[in-house]
C-alpha positions in Angstrom: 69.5 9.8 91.6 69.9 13.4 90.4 67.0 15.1 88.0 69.3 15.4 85.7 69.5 11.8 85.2 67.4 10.6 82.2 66.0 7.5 83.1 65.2 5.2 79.1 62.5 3.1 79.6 62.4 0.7 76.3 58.6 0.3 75.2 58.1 -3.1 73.0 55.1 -2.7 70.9 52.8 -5.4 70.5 51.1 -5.5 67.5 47.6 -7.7 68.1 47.4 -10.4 65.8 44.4 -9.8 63.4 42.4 -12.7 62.2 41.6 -13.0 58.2 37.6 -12.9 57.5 38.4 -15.7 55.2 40.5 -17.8 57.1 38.3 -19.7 59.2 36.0 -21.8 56.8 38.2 -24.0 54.2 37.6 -23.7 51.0 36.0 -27.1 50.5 33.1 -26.0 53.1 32.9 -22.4 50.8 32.3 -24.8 47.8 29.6 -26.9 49.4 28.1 -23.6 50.8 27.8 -21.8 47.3 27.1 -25.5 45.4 23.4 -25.8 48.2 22.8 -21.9 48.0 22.9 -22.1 43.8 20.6 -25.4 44.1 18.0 -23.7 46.6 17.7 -21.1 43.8 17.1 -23.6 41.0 14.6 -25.5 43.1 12.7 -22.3 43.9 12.9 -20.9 40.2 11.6 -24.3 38.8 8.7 -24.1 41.7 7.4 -20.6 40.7 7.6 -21.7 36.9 5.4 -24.8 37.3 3.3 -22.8 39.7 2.8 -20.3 36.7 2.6 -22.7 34.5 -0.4 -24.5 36.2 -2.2 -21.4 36.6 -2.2 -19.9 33.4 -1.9 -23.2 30.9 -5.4 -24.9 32.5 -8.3 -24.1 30.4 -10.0 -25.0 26.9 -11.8 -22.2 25.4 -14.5 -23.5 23.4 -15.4 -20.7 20.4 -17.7 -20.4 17.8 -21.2 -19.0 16.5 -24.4 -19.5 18.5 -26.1 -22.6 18.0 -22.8 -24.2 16.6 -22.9 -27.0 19.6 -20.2 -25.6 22.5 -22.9 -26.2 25.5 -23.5 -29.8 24.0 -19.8 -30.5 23.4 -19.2 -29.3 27.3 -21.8 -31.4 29.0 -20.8 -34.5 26.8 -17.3 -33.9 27.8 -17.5 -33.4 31.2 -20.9 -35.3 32.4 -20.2 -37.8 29.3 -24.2 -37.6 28.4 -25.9 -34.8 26.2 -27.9 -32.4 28.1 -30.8 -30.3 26.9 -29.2 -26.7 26.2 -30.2 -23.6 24.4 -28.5 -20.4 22.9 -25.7 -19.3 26.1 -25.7 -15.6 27.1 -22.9 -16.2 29.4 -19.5 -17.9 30.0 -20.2 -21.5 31.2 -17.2 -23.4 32.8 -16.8 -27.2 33.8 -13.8 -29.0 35.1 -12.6 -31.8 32.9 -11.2 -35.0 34.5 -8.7 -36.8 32.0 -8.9 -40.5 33.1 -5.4 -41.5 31.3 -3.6 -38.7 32.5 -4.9 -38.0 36.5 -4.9 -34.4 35.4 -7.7 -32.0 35.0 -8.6 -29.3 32.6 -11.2 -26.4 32.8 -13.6 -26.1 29.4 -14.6 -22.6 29.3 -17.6 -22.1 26.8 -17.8 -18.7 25.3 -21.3 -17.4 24.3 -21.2 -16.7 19.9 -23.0 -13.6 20.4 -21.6 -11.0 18.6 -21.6 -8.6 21.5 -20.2 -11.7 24.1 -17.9 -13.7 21.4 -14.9 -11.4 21.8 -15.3 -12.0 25.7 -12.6 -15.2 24.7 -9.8 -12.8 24.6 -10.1 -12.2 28.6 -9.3 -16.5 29.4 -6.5 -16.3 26.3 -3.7 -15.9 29.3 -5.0 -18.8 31.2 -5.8 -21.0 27.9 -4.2 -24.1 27.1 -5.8 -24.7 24.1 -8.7 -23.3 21.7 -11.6 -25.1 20.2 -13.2 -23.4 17.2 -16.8 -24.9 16.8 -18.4 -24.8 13.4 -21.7 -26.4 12.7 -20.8 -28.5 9.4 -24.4 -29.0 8.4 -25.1 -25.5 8.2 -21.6 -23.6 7.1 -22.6 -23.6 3.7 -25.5 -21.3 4.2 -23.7 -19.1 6.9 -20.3 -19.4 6.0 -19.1 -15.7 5.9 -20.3 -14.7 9.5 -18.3 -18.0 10.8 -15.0 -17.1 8.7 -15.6 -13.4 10.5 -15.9 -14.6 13.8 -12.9 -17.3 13.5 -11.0 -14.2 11.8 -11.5 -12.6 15.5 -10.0 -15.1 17.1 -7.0 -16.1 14.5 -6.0 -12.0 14.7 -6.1 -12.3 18.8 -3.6 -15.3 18.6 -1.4 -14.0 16.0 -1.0 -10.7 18.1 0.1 -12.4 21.3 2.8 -11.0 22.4 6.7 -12.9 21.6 7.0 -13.4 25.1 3.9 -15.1 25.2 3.3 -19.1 23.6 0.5 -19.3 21.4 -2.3 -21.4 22.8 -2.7 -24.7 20.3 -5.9 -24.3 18.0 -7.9 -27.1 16.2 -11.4 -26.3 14.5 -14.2 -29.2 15.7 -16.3 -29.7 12.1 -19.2 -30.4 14.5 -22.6 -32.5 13.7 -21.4 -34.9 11.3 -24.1 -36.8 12.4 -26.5 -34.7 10.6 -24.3 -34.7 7.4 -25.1 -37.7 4.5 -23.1 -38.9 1.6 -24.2 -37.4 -1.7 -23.8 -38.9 -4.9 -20.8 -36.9 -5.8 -19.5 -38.3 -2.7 -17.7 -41.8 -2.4 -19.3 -43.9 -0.5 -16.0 -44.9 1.1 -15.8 -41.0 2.7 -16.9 -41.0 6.3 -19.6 -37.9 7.6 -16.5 -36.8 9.5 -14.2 -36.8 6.5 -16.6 -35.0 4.6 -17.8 -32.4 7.3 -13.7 -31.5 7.9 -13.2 -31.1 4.0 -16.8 -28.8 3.8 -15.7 -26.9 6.7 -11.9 -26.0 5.5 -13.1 -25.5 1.7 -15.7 -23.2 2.9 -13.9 -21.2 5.2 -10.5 -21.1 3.4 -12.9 -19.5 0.5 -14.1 -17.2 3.0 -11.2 -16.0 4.6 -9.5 -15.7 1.8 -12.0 -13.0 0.1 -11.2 -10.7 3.7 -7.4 -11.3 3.6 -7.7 -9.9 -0.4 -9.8 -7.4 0.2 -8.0 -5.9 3.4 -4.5 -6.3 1.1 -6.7 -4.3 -2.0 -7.6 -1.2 0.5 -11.0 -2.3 0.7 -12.9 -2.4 4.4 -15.2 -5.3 5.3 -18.1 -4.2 6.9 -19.8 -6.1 9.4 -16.8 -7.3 11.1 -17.2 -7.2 14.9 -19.6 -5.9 17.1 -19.0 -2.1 16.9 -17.3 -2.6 13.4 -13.6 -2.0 14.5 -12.2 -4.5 12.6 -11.1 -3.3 9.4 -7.9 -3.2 10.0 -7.4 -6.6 11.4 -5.0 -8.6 10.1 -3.8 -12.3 11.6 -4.5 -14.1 7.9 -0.7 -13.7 6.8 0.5 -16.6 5.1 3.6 -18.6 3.9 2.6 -18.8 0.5 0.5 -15.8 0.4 0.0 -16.4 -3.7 -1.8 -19.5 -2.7 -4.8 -18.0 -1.6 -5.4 -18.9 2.7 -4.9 -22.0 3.2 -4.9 -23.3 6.9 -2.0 -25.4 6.1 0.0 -22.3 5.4 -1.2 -20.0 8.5 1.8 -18.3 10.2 -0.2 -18.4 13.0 1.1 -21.8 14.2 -0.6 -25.4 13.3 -4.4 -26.1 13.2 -5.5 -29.4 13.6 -9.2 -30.1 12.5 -11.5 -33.3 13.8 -15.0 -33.8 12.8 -17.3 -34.3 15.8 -20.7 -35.2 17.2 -22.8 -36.1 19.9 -26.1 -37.9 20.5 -29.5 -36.0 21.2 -30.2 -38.7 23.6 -27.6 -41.5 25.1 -29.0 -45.0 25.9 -28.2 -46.8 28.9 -25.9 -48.9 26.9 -24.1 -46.6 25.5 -21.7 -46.3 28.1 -17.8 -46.3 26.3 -17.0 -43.2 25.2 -16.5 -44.1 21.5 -20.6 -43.6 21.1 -20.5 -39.5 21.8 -18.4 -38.8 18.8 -15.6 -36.5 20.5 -12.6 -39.3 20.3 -10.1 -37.2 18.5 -11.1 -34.1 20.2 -10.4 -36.3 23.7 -6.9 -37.5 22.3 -6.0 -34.3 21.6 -6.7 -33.1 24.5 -5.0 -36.1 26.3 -2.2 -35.3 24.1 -1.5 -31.5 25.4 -2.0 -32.4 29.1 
């Protein structure tokens, strides 16, 4: 074979056969994949909110001016028998069993000091619910300093953020034990009809005169602790020519129960009925 000859040499190219990513799971196992994926989120989502929920939705915060009956209302709640208490200087908590609902709810008891009553405001995230005690056999004398402390706590609730639910509120007339029918009075009218109609009169009235004044320009002295309230508003309305009215607070609802409990508790007083604090227990019962 001479050099000259030109020897062809035919090259076939192979091209490799390439594989599509997508091609080896059908699309009925890509469904099934994305449908457990999507659920596993769901389940985890609805885990963490309950988890949340649980933490921050667990305790009754029991409010109100020295003296108005928190400590008793705690003891007989929780222990159901009165125990011998005096004027608190610091929180006091208990853990509630509710019988008719397996669940459990922590009472928190805030001291009515004015230097320790705003201390409420550090449990409102955690709080399920907020108990406003007034002593009904005394409001009449006192009723101004317990309209300015509930003011306090009305304002906190109303300036909650939107992203955060207000807490339920209900104001205990308490001591209607200590309350008696007067002639004016019929006879018909139960001491814990009459202490929730003295009570919401009273501090309707007394509200009332700060929500005017604050919308005339004039301050309130005395409000608060170091007297930083003067601007505080939470008293708006629906029907602001009414006059407050509870009924009307755009606060949310307020549900009001007259309450007691016994100085002492005989052996035989064993049902719950005797301590006075039915309704408050159903309505606790009802927001667990």
């Amino acid at each position: 074979m001479s050099s000259s000859s030109t020897t062809k040499v035919l090259v076939q190219s192979v091209t490799p056969e390439v594989l599509s990513v997508a091609s080896p799971l059908p699309s009925k196992t890509v469904l099934i994949a994305s449908f457990a994926v999507a659920l596993l989120i769901i389940v985890v989502i609805a885990y963490v909110a309950r988890r949340k929920s649980s933490a921050k939705g667990s305790a009754i915060l029991l409010v109100g001016a020295s003296d108005s009956g928190k400590t008793a209302i705690l003891t007989t709640l929780v222990y159901n028998q009165t125990l011998q208490t005096h004027t608190s200087i610091q929180v006091n908590s208990a853990v509630l069993e509710l019988p008719s609902t397996r669940r459990s709810l922590r009472i928190v008891d805030v001291p009515g000091h004015p230097r320790l009553r705003g201390e409420f405001k550090e449990y409102l995230g955690e709080a399920k619910a907020i108990a406003f005690v007034v002593d009904a056999s005394t409001v009449a004398r006192n009723g101004s300093a317990v309209a300015e402390h509930l003011h306090l706590v009305l304002h906190a609730i109303y300036s909650l953020p939107p992203t955060q639910t207000p807490p339920p509120l209900c104001i205990l007339a308490h001591k209607t034990d200590l309350l008696t029918n007067t002639a004016s009075t019929s006879t018909t009218t139960s001491s814990s009809q009459l202490a929730q109609s003295r009570v919401r009169t009273i501090l309707e009235r007394e509200l009332e005169k700060r929500r005017a004044s604050q919308a005339g320009g004039v301050g309130i002295e005395g409000l608060g602790a170091e007297g930083d309230g003067t601007e505080m508003g939470g008293l708006e309305c629906r029907n602001a020519a009414g006059g407050f009215k509870f009924s009307e607070w755009e606060g949310g609802e307020i549900a009001f129960f007259g309450t007691s409990v016994p100085l002492e508790k005989s052996e035989k007083d064993e049902g719950l009925e005797s301590d006075g604090l039915m309704p408050f227990r159903e309505w606790l019962e009802d927001l667990s």
